[in-house]
ZARO-354228 format. One record per atom (N, C-alpha, C): residue in three letters; x, y, z. Coordinates in steps of 0.02 Angstrom, whole numbers, padded with zeros to 5 digits, always signed. Layout:
N
ALAXYZ;...
END
This chain:
76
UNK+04444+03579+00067;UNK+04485+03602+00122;UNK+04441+03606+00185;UNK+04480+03572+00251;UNK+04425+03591+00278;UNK+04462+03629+00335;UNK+04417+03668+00371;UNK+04417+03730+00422;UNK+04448+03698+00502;UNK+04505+03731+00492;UNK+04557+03707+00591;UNK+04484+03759+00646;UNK+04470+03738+00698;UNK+04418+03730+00726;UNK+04441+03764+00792;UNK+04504+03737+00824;UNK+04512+03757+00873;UNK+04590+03711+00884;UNK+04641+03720+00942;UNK+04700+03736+00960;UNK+04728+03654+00950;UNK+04675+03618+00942;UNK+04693+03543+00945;UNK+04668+03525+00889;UNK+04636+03558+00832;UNK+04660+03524+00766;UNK+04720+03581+00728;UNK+04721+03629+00771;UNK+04803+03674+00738;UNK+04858+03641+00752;UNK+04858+03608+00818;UNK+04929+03564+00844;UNK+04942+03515+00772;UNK+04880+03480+00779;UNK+04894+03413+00725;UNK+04888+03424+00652;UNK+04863+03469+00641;UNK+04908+03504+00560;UNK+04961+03517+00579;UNK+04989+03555+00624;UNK+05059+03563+00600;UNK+05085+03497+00610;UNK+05072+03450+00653;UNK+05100+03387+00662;UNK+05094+03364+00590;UNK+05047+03361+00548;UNK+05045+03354+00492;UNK+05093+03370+00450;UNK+05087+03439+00445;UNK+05140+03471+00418;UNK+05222+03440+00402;UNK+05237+03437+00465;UNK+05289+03407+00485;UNK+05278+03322+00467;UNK+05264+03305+00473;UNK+05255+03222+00409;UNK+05264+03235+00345;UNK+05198+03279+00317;UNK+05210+03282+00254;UNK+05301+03324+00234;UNK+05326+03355+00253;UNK+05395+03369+00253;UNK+05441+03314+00242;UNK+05432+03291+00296;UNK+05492+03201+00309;UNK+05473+03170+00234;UNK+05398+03154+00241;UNK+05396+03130+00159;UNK+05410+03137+00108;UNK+05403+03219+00117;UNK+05425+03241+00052;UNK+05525+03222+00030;UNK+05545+03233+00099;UNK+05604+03228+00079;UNK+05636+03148+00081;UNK+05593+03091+00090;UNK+05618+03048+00104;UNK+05604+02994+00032;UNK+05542+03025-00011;UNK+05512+03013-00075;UNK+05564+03048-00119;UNK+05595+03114-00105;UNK+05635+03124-00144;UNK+05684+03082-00166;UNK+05737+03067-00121;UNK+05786+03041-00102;UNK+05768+02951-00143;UNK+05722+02926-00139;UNK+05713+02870-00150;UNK+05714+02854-00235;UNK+05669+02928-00253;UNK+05672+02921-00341;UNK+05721+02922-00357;UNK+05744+02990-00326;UNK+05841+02999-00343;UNK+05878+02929-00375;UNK+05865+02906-00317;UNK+05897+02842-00319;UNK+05876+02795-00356;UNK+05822+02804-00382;UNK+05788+02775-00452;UNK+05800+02808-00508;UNK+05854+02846-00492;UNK+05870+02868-00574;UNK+05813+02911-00610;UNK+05766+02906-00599;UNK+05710+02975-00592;UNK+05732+03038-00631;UNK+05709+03064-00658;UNK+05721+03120-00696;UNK+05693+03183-00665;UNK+05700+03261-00653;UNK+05672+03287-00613;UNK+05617+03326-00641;UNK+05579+03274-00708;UNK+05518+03310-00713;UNK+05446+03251-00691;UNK+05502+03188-00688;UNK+05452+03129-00661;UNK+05451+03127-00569;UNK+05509+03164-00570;UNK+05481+03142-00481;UNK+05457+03208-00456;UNK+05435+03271-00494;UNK+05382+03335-00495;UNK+05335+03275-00522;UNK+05310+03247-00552;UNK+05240+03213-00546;UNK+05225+03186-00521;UNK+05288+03120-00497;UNK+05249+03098-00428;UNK+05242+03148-00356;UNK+05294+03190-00362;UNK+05274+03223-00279;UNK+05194+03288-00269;UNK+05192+03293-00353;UNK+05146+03349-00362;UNK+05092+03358-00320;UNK+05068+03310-00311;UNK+04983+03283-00274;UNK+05037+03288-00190;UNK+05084+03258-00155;UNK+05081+03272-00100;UNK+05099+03346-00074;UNK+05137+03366-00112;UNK+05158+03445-00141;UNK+05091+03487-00124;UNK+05039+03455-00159;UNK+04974+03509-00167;UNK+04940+03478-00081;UNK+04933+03431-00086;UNK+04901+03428+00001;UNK+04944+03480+00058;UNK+05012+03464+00040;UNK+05052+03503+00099;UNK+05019+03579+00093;UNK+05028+03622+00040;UNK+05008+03699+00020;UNK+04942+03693+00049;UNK+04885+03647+00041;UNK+04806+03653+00071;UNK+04832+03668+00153;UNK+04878+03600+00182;UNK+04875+03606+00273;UNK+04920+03677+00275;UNK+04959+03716+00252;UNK+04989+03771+00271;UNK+04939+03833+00267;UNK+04891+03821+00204;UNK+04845+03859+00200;UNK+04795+03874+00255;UNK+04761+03822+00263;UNK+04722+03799+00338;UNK+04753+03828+00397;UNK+04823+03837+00412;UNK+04885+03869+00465;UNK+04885+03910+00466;UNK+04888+03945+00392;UNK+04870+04022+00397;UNK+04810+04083+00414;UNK+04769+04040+00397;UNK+04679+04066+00413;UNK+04686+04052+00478;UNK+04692+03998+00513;UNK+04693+04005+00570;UNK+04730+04052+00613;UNK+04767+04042+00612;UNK+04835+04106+00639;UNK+04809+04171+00622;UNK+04778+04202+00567;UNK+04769+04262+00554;UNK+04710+04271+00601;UNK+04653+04227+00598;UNK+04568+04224+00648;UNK+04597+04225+00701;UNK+04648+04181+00751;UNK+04664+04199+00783;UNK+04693+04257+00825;UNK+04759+04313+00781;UNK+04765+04340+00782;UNK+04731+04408+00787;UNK+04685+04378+00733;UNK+04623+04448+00726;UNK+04563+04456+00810;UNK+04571+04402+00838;UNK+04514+04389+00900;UNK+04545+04419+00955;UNK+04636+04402+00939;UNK+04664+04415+01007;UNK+04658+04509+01012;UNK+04664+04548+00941;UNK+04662+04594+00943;UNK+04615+04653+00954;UNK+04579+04614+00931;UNK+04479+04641+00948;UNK+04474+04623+01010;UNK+04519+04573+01044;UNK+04478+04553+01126;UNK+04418+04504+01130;UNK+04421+04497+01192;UNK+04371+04466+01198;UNK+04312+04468+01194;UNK+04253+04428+01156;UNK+04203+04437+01143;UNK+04146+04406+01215;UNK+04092+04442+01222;UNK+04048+04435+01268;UNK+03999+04433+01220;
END
């Protein structure tokens, strides 16, 4: 996992975010339609499933550090 840095790699995780979403639902829709069973298309989505939870994770640390700086103030 790696560490959001500052306000322009938080934009583009969530931009991320928001991809991996569309995908997720657009991979759904496609097995569906492959007749897919819903314990085979939990294996294929599993792995993009687990990347999405890492970039929300990353969203959250950030947001909280953030939060935590704005509240302590500014540092000199």
């Amino acid at each position: 996992m790696t560490m959001i840095r500052n306000e322009t790699e938080y934009r583009e995780t969530l931009r991320r975010l928001a991809e991996q979403d569309e995908h997720i639902k657009l991979q759904t829709e496609q097995l569906r339609q492959m007749e897919l069973s819903k314990d085979e298309i939990k294996r294929v989505l599993d792995p993009v499933r687990c990347f999405r939870e890492q970039l929300k994770e990353e969203v959250a640390i950030y947001e909280e550090l953030k939060r935590l700086r704005f509240q302590s103030g500014p540092t000199t």
